[in-house]
C-alpha positions as a printed Julia matrix, in Angstrom:
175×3 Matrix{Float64}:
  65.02  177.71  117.15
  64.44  173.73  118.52
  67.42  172.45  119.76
  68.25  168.39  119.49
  69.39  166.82  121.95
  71.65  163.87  121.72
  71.52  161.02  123.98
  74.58  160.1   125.71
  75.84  156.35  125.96
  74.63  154.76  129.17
  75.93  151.92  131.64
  72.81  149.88  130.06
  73.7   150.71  126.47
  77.26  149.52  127.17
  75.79  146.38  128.75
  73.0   145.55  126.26
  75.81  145.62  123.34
  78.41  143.49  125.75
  76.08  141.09  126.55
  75.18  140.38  122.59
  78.75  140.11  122.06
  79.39  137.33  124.47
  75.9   135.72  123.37
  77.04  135.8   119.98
  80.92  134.49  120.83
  78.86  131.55  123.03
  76.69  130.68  120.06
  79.59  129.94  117.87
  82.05  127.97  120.47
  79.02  125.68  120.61
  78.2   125.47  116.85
  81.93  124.7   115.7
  81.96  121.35  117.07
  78.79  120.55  114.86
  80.66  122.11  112.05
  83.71  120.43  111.86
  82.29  116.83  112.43
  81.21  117.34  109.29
  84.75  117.07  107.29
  85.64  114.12  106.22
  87.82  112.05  108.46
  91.36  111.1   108.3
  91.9   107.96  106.64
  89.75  109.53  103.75
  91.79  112.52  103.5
  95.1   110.14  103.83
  93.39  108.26  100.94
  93.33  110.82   98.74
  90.58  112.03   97.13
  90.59  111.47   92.43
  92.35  114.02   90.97
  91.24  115.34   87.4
  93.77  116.12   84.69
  93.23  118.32   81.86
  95.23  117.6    79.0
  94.7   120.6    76.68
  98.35  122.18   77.72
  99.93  118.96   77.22
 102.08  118.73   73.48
 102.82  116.22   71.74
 105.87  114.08   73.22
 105.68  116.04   76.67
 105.69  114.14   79.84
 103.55  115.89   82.77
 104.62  114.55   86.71
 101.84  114.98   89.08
 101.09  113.36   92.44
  98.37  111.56   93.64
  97.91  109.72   97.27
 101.82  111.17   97.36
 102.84  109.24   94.52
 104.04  110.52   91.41
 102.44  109.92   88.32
 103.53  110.71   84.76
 100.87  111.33   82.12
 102.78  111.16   78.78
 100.9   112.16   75.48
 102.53  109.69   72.87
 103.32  110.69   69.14
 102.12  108.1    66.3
 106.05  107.07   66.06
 105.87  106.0    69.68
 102.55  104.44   69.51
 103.81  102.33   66.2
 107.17  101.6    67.85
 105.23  100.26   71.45
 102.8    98.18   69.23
 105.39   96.7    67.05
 107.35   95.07   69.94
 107.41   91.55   69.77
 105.24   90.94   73.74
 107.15   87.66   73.88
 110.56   89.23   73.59
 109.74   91.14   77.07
 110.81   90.55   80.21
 107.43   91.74   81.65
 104.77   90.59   78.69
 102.04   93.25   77.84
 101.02   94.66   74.81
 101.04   98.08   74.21
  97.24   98.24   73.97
  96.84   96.46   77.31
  98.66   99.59   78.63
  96.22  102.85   77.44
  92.47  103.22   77.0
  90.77  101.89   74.15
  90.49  104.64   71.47
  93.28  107.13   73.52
  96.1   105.22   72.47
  98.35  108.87   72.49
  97.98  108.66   76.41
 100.49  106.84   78.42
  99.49  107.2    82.41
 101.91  105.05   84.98
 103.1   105.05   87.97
 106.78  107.42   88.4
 108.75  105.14   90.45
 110.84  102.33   89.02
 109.89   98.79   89.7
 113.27   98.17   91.19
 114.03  100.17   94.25
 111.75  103.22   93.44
 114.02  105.48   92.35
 112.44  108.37   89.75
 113.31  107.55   85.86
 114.5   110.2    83.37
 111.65  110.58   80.84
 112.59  110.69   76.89
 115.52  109.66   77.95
 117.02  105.04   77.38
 117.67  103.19   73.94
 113.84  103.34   73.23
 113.34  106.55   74.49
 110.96  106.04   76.65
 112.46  106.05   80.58
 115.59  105.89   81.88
 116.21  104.86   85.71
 119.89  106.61   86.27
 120.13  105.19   89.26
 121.05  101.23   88.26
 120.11  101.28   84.48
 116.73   99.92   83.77
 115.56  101.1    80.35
 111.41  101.24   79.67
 109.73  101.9    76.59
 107.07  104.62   75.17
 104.49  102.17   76.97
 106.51  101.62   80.2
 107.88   97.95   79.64
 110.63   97.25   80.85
 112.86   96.15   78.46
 116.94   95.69   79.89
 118.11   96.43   83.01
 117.33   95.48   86.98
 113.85   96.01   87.25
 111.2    93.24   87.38
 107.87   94.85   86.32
 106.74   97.18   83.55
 105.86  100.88   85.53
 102.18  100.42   86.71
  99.31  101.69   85.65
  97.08  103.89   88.16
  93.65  103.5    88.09
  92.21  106.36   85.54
  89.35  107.17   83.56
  88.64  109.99   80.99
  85.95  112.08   81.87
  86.04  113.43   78.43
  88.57  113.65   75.42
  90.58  115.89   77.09
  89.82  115.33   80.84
  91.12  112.1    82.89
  90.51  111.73   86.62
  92.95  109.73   88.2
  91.41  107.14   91.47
């Protein structure tokens, strides 16, 4: 009968595998710095990158908040009442003159993305909620439309319009 013998660990075994260790430890401290100066630096991460929208989920008459570069945005998806009602308005009558189709992207008239903050002191508006149903600031009364004109109350401007693109018919990236 053969017998087998097993080999016990040795001091040069134990150093071999330490030595690898702190070989492979060194190898990284000296590649992270290489690494990370490859992220993009502050300001453009303060910047904020586009953010892309998909609006699939969103029904008819729903407002969706989202931020972007820490601002909120709403993206509101109009019904054909709100659309005729925003185009109807007489622009002259408004305190802040735009037309309606000044306001959305030619041939997405349903889509109503502004800025979340009202043009007075920046407070956040109730949406659906005013006389035209459109917003309602509950802090000192201004009233905007389905298009975001401001139409009574103490704000100067209409709620501004981010810059946006669709990426498709049911994709917009916002920045």
């Amino acid at each position: 009968m053969a017998e087998t013998a097993t080999a016990e660990p040795t001091r040069r075994d134990f150093l071999f595998i330490a030595t690898g260790a702190v070989g492979a430890v060194g190898v990284a401290a000296v590649a992270w710095p290489f690494i990370a100066q490859m992220n993009p630096d502050a300001a453009t991460v303060a910047a904020g990158a586009p953010v892309e929208v998909d609006l699939t989920p969103i029904a008819e008459g729903q407002i969706v908040k989202l931020f972007w570069r820490g601002k909120l945005i709403f993206v509101r998806h109009r019904t054909a009442e709100e659309i005729k009602a925003a185009e109807d308005v007489n622009v002259a009558s408004l305190p802040d003159p735009e037309a309606d189709s000044a306001r959305v992207k030619e041939g997405h008239a349903q889509w109503l993305v502004v800025y979340g903050n009202c043009t007075h002191l920046g407070c956040v508006p109730l949406g659906n909620a005013g006389a035209y149903d459109g917003w309602l600031c509950p802090c000192h009364g201004s009233v905007f439309d389905t298009s975001g004109r401001i139409r009574q109350g103490p704000a100067p401007t209409n709620l501004p319009i981010p810059p946006y693109a669709f990426v498709n018919d049911t994709k917009i990236q916002i920045g």
